[in-house]
N, CA, C and O atoms as a Maestro MAE file, in Angstrom:
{
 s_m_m2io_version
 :::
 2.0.0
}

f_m_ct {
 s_m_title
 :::
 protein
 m_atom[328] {
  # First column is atom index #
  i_m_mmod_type
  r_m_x_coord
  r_m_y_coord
  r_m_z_coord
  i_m_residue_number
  s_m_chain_name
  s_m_pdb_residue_name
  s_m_pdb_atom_name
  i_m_atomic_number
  :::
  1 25 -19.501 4.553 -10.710 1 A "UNK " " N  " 7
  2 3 -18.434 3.601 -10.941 1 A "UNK " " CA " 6
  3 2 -19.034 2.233 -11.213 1 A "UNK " " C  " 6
  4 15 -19.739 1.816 -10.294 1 A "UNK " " O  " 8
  5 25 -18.922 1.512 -12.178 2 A "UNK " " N  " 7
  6 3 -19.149 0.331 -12.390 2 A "UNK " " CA " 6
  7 2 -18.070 -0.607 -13.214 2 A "UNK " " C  " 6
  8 15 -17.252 -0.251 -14.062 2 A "UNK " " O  " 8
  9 25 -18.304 -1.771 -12.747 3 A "UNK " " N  " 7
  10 3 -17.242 -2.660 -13.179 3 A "UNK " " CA " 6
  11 2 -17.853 -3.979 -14.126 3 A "UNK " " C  " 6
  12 15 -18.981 -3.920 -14.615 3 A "UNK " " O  " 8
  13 25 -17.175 -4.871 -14.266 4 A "UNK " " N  " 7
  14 3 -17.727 -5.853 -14.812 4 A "UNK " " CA " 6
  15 2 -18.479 -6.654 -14.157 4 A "UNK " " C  " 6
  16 15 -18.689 -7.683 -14.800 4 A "UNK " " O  " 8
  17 25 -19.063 -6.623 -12.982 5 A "UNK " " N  " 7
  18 3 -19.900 -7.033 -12.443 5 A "UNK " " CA " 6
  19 2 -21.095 -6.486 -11.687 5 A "UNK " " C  " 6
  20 15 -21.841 -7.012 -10.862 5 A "UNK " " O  " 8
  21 25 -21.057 -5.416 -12.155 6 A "UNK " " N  " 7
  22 3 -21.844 -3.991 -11.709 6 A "UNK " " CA " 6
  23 2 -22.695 -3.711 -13.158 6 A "UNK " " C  " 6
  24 15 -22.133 -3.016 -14.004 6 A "UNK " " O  " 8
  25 25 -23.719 -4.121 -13.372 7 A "UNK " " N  " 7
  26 3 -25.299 -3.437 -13.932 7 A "UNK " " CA " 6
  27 2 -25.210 -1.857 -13.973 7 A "UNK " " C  " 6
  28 15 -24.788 -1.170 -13.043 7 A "UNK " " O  " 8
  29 25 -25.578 -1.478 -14.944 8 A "UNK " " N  " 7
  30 3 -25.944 0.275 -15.055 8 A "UNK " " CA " 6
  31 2 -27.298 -0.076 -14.537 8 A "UNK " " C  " 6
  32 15 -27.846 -1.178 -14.522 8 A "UNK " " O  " 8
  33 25 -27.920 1.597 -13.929 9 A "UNK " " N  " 7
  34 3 -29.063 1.595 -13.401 9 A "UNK " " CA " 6
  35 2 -30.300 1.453 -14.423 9 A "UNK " " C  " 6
  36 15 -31.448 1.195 -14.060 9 A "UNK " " O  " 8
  37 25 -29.842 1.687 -15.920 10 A "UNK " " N  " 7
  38 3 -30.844 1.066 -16.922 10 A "UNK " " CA " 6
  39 2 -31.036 -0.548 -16.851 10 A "UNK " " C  " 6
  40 15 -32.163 -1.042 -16.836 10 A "UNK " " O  " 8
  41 25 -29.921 -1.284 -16.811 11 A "UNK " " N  " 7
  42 3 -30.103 -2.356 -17.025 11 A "UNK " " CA " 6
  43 2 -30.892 -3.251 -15.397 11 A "UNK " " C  " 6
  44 15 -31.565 -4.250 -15.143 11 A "UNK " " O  " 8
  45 25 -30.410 -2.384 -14.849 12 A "UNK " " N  " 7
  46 3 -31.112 -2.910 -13.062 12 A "UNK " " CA " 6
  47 2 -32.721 -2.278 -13.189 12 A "UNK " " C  " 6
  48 15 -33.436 -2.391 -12.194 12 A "UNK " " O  " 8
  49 25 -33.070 -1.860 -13.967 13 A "UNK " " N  " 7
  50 3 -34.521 -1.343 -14.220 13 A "UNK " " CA " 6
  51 2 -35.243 -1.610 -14.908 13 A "UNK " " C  " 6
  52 15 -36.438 -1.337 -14.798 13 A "UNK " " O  " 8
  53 25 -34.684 -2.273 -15.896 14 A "UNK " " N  " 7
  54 3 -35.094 -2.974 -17.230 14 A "UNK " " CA " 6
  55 2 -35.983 -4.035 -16.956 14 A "UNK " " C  " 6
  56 15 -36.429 -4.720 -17.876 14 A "UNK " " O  " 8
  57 25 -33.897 -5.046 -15.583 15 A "UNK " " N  " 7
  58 3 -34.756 -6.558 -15.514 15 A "UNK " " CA " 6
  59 2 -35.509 -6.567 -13.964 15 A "UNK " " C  " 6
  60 15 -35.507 -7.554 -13.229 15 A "UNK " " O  " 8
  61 25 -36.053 -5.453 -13.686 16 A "UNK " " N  " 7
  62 3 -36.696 -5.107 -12.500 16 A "UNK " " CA " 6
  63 2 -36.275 -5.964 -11.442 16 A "UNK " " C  " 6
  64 15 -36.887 -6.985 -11.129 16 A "UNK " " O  " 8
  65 25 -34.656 -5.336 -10.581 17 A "UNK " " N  " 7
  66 3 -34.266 -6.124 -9.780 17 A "UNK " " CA " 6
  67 2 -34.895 -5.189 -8.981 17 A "UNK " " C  " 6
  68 15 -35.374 -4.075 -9.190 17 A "UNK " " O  " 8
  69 25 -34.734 -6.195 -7.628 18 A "UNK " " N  " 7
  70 3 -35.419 -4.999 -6.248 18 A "UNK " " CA " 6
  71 2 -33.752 -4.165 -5.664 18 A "UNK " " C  " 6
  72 15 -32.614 -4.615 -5.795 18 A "UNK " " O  " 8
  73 25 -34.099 -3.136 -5.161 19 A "UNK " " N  " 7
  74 3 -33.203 -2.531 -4.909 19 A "UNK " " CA " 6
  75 2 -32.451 -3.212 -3.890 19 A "UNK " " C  " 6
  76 15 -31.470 -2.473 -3.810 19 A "UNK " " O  " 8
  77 25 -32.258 -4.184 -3.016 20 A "UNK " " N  " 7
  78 3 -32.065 -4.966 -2.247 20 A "UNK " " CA " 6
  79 2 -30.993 -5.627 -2.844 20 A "UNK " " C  " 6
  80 15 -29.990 -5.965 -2.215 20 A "UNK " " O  " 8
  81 25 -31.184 -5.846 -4.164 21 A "UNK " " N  " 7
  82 3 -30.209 -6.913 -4.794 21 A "UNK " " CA " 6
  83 2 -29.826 -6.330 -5.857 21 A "UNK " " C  " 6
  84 15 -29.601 -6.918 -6.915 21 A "UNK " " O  " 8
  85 25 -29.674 -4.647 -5.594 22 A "UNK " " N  " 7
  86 3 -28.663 -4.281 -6.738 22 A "UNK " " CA " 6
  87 2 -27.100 -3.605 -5.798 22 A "UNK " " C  " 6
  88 15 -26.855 -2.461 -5.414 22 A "UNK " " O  " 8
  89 25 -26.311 -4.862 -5.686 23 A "UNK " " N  " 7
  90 3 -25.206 -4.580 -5.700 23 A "UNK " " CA " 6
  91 2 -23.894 -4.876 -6.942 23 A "UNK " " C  " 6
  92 15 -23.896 -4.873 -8.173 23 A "UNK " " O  " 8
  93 25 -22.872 -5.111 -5.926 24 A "UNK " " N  " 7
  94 3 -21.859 -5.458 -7.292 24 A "UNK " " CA " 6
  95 2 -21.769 -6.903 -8.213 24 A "UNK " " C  " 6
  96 15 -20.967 -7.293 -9.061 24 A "UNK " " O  " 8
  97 25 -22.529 -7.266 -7.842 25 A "UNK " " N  " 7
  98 3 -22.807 -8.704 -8.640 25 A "UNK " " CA " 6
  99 2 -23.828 -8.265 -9.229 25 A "UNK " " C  " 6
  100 15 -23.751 -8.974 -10.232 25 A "UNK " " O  " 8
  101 25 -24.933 -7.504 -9.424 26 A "UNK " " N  " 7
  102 3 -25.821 -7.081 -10.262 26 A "UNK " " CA " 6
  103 2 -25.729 -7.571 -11.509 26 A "UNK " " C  " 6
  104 15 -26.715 -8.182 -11.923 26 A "UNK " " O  " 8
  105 25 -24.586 -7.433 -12.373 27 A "UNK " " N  " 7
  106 3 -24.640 -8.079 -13.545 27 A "UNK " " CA " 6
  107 2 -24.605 -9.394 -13.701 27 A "UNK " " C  " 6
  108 15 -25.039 -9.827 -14.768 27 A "UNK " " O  " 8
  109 25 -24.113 -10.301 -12.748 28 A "UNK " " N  " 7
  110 3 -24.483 -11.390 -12.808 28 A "UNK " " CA " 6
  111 2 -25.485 -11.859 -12.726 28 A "UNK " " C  " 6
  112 15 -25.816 -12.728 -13.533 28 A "UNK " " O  " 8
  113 25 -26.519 -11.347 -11.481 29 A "UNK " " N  " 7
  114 3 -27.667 -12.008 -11.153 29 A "UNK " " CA " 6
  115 2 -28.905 -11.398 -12.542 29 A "UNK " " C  " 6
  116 15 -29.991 -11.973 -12.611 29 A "UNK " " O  " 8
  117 25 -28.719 -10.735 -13.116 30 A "UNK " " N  " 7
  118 3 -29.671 -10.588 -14.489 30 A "UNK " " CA " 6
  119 2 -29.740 -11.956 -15.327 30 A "UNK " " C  " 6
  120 15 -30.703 -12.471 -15.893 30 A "UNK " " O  " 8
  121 25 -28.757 -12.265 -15.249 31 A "UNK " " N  " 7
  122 3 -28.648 -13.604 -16.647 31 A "UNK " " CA " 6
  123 2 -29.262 -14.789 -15.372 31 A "UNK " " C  " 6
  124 15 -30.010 -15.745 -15.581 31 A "UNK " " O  " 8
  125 25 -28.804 -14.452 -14.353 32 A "UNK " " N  " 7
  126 3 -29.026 -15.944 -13.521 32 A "UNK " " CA " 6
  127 2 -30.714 -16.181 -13.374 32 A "UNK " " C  " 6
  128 15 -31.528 -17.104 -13.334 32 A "UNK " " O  " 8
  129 25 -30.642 -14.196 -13.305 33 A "UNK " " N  " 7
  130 3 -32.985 -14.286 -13.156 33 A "UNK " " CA " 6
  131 2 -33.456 -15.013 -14.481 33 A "UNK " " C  " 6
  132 15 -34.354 -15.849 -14.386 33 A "UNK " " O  " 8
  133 25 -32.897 -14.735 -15.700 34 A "UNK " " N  " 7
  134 3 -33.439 -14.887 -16.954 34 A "UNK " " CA " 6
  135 2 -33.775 -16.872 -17.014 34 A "UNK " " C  " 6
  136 15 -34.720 -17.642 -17.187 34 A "UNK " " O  " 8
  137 25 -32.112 -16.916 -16.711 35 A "UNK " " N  " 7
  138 3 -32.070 -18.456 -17.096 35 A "UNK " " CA " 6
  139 2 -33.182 -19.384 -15.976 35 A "UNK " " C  " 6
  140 15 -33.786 -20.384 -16.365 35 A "UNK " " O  " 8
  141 25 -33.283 -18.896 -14.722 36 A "UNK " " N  " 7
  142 3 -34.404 -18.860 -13.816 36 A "UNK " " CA " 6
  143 2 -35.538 -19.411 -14.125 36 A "UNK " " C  " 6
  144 15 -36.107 -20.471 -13.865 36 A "UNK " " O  " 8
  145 25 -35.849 -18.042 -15.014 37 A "UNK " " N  " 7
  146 3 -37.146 -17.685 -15.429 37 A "UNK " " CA " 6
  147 2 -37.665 -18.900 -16.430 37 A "UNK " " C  " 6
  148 15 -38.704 -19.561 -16.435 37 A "UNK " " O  " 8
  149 25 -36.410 -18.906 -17.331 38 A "UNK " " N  " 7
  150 3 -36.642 -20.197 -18.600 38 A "UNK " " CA " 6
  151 2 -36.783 -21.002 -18.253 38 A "UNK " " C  " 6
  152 15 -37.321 -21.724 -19.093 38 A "UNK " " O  " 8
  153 25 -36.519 -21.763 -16.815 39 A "UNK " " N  " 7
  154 3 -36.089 -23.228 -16.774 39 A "UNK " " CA " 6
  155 2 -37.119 -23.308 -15.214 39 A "UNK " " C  " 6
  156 15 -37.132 -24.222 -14.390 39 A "UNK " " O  " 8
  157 25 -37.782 -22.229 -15.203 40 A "UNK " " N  " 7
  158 3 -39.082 -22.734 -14.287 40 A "UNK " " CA " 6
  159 2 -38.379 -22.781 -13.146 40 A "UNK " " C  " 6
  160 15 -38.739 -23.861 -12.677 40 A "UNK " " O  " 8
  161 25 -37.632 -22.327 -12.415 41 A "UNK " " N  " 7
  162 3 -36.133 -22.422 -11.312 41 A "UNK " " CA " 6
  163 2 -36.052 -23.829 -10.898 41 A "UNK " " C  " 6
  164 15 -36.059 -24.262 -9.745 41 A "UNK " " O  " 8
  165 25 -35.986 -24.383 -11.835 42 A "UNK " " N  " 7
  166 3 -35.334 -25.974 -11.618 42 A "UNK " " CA " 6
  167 2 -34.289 -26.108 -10.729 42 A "UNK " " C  " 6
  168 15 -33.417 -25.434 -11.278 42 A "UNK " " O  " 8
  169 25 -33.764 -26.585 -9.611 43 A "UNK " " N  " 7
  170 3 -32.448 -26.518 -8.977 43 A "UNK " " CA " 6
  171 2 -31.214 -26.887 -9.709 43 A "UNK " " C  " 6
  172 15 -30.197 -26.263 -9.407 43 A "UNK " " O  " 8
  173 25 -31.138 -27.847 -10.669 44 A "UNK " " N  " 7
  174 3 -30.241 -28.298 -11.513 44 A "UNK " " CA " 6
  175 2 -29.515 -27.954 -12.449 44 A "UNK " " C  " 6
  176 15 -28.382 -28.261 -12.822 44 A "UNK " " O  " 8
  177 25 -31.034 -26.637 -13.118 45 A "UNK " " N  " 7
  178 3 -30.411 -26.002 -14.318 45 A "UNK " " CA " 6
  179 2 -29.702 -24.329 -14.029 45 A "UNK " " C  " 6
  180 15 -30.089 -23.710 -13.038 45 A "UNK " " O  " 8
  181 25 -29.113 -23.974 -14.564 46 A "UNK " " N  " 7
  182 3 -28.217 -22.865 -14.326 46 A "UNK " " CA " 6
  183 2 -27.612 -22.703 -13.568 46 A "UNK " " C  " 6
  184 15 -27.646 -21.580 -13.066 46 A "UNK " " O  " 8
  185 25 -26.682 -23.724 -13.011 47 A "UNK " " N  " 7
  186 3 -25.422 -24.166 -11.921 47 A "UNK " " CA " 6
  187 2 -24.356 -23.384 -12.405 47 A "UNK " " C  " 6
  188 15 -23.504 -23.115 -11.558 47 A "UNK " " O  " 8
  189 25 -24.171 -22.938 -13.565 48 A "UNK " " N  " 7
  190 3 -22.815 -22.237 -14.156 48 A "UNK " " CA " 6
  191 2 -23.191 -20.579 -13.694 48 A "UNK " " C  " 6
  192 15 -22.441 -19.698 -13.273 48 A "UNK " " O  " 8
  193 25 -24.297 -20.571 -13.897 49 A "UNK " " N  " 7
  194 3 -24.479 -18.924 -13.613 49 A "UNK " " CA " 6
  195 2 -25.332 -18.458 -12.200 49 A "UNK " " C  " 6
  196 15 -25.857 -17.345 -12.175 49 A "UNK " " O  " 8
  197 25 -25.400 -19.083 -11.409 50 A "UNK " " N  " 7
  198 3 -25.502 -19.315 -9.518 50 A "UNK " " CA " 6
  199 2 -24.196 -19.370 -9.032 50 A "UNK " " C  " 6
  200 15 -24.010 -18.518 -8.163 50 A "UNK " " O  " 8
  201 25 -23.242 -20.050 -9.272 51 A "UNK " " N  " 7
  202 3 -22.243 -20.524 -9.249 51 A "UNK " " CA " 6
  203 2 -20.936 -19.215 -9.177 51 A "UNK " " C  " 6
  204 15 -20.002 -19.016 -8.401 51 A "UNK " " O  " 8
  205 25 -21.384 -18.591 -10.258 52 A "UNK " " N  " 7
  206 3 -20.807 -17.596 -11.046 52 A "UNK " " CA " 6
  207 2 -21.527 -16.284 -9.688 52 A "UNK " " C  " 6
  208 15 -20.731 -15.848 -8.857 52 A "UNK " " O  " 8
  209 25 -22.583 -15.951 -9.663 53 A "UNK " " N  " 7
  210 3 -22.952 -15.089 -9.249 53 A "UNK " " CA " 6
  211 2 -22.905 -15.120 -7.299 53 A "UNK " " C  " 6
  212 15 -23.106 -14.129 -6.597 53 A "UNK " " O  " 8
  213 25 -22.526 -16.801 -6.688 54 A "UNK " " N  " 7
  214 3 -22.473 -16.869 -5.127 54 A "UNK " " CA " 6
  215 2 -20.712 -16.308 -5.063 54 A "UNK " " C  " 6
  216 15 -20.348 -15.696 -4.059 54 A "UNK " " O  " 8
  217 25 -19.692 -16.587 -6.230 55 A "UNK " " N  " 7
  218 3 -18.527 -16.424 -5.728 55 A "UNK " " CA " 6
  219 2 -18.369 -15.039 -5.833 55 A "UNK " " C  " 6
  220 15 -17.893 -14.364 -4.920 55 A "UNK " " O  " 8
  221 25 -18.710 -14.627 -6.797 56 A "UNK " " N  " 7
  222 3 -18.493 -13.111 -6.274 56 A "UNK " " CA " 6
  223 2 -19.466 -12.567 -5.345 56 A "UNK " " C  " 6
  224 15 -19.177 -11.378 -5.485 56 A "UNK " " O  " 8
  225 25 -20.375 -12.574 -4.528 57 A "UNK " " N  " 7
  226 3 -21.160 -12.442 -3.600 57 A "UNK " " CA " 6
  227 2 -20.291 -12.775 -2.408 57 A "UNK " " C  " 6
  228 15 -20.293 -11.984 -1.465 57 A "UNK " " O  " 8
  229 25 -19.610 -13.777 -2.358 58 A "UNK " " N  " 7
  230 3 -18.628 -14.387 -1.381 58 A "UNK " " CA " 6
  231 2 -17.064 -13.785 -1.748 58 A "UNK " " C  " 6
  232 15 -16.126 -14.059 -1.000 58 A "UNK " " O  " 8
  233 25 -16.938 -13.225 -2.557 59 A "UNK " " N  " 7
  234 3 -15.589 -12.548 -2.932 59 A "UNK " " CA " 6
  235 2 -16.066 -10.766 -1.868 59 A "UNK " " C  " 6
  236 15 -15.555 -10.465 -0.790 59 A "UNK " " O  " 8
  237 25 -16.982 -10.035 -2.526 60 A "UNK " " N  " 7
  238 3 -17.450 -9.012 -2.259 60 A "UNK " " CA " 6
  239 2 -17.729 -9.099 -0.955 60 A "UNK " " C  " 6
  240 15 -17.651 -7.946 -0.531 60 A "UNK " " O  " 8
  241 25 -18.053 -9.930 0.046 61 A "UNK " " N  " 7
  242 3 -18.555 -10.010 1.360 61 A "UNK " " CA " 6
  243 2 -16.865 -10.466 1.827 61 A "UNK " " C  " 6
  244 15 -16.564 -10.690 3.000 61 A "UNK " " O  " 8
  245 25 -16.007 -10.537 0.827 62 A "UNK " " N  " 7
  246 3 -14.441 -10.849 1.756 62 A "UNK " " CA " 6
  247 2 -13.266 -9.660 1.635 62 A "UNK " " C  " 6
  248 15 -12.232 -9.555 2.295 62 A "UNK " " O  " 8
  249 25 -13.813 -8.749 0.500 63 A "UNK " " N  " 7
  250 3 -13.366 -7.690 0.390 63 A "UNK " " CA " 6
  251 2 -13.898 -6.688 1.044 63 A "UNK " " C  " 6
  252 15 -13.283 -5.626 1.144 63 A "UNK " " O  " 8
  253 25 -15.258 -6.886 1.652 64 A "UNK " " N  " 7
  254 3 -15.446 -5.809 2.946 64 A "UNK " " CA " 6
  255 2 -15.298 -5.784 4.172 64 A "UNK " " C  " 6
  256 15 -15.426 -4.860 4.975 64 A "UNK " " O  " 8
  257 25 -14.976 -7.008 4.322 65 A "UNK " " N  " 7
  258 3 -14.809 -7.202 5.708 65 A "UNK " " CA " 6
  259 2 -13.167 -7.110 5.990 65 A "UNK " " C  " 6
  260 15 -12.704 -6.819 7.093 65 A "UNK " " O  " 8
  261 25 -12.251 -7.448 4.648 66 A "UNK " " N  " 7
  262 3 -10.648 -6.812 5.113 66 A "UNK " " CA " 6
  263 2 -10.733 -5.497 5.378 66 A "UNK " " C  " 6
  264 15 -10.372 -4.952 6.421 66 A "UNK " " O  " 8
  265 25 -11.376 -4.816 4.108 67 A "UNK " " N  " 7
  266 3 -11.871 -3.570 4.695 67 A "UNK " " CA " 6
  267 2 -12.344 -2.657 6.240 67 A "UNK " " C  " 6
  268 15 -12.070 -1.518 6.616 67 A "UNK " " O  " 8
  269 25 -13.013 -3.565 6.749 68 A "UNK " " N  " 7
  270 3 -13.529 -2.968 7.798 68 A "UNK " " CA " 6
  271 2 -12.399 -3.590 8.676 68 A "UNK " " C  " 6
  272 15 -12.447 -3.195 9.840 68 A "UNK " " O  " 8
  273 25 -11.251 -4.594 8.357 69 A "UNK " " N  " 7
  274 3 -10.516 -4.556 9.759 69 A "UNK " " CA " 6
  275 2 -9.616 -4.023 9.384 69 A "UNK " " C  " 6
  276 15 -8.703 -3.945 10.206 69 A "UNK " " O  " 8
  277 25 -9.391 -3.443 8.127 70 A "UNK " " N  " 7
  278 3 -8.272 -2.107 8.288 70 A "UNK " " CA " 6
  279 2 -8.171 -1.024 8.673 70 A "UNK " " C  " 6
  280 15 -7.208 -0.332 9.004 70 A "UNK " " O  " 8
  281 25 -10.062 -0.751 8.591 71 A "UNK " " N  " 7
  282 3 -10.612 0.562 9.460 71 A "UNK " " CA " 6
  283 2 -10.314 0.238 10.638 71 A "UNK " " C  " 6
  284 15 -9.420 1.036 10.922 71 A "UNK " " O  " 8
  285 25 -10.497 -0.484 11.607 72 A "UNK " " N  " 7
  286 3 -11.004 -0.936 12.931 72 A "UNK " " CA " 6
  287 2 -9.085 -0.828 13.050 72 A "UNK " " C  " 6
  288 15 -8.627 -0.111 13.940 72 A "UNK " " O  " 8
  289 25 -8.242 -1.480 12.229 73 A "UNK " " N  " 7
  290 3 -7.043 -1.460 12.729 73 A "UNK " " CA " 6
  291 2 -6.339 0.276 12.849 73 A "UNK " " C  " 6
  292 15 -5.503 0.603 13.691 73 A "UNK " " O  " 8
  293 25 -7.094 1.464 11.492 74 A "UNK " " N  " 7
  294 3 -6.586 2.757 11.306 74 A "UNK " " CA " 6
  295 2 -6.952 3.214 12.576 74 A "UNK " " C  " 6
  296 15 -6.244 4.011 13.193 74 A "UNK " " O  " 8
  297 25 -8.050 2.751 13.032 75 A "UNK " " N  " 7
  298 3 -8.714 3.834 14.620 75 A "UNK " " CA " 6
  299 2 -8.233 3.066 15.587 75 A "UNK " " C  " 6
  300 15 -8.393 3.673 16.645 75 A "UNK " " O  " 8
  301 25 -7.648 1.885 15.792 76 A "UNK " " N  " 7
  302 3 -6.918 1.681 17.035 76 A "UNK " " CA " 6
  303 2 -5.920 2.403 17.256 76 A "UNK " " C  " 6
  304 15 -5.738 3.089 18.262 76 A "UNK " " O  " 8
  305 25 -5.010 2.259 16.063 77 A "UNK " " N  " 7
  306 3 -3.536 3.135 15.911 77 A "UNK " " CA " 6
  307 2 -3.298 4.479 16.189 77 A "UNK " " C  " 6
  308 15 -2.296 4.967 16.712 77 A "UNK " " O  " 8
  309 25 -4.734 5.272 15.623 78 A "UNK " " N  " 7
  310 3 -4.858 6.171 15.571 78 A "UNK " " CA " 6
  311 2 -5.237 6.537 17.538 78 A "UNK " " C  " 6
  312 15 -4.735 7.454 18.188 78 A "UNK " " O  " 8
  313 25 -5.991 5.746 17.926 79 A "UNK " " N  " 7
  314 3 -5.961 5.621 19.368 79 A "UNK " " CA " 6
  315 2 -4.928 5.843 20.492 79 A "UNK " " C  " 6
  316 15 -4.875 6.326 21.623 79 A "UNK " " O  " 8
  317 25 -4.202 5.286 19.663 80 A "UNK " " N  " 7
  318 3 -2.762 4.586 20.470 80 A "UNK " " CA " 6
  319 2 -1.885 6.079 20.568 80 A "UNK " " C  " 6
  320 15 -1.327 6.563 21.552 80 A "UNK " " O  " 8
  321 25 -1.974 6.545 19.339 81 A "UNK " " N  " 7
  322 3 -0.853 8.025 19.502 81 A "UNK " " CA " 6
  323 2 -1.341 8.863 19.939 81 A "UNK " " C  " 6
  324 15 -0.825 9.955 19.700 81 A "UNK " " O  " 8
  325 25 -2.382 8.841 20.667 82 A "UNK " " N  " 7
  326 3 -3.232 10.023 21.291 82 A "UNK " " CA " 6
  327 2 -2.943 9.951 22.836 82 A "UNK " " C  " 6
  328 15 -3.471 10.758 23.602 82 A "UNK " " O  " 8
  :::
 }
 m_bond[326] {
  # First column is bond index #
  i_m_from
  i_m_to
  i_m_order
  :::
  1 1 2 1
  2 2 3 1
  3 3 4 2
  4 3 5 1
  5 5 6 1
  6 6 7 1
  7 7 8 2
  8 7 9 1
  9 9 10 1
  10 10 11 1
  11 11 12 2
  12 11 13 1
  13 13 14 1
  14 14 15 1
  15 15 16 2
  16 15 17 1
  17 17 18 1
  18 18 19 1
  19 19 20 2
  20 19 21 1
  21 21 22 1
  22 22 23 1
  23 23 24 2
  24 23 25 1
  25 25 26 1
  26 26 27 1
  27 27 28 2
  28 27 29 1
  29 29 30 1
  30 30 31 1
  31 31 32 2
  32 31 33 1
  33 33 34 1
  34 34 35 1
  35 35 36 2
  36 35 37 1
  37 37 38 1
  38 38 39 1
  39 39 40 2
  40 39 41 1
  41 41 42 1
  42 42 43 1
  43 43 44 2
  44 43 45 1
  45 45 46 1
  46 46 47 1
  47 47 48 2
  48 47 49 1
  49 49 50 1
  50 50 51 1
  51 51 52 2
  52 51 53 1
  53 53 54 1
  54 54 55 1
  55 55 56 2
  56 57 58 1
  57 58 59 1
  58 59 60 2
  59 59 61 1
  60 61 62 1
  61 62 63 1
  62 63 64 2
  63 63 65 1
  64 65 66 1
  65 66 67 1
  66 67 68 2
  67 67 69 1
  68 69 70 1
  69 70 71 1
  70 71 72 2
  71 71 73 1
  72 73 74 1
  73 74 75 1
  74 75 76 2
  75 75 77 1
  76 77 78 1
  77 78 79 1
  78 79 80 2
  79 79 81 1
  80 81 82 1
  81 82 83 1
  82 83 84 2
  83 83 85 1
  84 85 86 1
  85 86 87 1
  86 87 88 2
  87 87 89 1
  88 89 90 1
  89 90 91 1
  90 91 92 2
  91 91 93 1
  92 93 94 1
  93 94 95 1
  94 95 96 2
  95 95 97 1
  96 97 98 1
  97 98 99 1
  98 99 100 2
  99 99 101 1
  100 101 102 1
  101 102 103 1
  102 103 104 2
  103 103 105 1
  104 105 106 1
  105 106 107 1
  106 107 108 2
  107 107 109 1
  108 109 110 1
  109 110 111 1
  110 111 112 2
  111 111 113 1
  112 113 114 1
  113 114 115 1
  114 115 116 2
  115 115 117 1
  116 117 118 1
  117 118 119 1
  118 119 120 2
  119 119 121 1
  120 121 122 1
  121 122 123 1
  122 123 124 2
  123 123 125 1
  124 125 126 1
  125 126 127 1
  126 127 128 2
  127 127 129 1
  128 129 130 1
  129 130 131 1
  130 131 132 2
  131 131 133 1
  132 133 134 1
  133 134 135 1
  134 135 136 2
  135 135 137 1
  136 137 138 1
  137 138 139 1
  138 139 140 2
  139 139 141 1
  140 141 142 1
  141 142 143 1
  142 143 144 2
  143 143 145 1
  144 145 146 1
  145 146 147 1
  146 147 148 2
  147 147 149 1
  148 149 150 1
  149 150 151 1
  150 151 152 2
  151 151 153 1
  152 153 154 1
  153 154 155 1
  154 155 156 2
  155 155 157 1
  156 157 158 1
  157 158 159 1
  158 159 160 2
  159 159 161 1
  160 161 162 1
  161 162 163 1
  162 163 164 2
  163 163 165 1
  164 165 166 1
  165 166 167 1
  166 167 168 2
  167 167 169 1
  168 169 170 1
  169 170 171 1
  170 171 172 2
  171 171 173 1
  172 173 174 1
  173 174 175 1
  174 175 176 2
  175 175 177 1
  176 177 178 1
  177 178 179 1
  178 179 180 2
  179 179 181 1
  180 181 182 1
  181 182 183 1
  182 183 184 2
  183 183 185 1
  184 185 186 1
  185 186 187 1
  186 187 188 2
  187 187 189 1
  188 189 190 1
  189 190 191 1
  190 191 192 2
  191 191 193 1
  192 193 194 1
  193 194 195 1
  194 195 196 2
  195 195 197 1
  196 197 198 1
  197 198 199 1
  198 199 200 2
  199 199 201 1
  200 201 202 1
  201 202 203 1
  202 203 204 2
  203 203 205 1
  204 205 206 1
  205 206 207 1
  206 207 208 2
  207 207 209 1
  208 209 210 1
  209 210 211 1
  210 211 212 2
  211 211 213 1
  212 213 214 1
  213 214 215 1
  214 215 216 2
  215 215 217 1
  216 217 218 1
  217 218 219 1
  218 219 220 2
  219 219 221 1
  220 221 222 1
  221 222 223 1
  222 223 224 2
  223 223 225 1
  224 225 226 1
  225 226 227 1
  226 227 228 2
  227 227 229 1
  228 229 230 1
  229 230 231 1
  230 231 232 2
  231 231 233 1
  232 233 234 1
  233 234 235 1
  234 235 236 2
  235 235 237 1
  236 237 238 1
  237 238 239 1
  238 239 240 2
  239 239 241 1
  240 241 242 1
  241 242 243 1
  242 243 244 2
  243 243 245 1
  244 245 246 1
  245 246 247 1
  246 247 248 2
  247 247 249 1
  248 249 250 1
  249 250 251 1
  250 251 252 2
  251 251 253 1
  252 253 254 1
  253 254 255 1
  254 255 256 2
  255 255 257 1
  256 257 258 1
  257 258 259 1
  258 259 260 2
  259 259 261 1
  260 261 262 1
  261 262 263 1
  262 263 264 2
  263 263 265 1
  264 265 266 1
  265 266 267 1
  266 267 268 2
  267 267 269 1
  268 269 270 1
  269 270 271 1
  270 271 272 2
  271 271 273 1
  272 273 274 1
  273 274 275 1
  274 275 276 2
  275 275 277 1
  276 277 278 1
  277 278 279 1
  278 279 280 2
  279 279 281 1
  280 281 282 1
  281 282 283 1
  282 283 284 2
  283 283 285 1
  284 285 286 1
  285 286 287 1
  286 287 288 2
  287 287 289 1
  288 289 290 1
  289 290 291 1
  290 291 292 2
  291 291 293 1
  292 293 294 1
  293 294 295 1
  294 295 296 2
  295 295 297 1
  296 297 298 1
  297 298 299 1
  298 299 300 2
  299 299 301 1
  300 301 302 1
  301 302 303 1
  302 303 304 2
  303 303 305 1
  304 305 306 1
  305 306 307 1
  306 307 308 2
  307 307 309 1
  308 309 310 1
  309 310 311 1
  310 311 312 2
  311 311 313 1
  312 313 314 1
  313 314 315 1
  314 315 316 2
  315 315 317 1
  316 317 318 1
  317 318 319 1
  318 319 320 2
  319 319 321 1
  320 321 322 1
  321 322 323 1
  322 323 324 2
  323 323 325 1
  324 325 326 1
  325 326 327 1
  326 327 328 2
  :::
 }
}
């Protein structure tokens, strides 16, 4: 399953990410290594595509954690009628 922010495993191999940092932002952080790479990792330059690649990092870390308190809420409930 991949989305628009999800890298195929060619393209996560290509730009030799470490497996560590191939999640669902994967496709972002390729362009962010590149522009990186060009600009000598200047702090200043490639603010649009850091930027781009922390909010969904911070989106994805807020969609798992509703996640896990809907689990945590299914096994209380599920507790409760027992």
């Amino acid at each position: 399953m991949t989305s628009a922010t999800t890298a195929s495993q060619a393209e996560m191999e290509a730009a030799r990410l470490p497996l560590g940092w191939r999640d669902q932002c994967s496709a972002l952080l390729i362009p962010l290594n590149v522009c990186r790479h060009k600009t000598l990792y200047m702090p200043w330059k490639c603010e649009d595509e850091r930027h781009g690649y922390e909010k969904c990092q911070y989106d994805d870390y807020m969609r798992r954690m509703k996640q896990l308190t809907r689990q945590k809420k299914a096994a209380a409930e599920s507790l409760d009628e027992e």
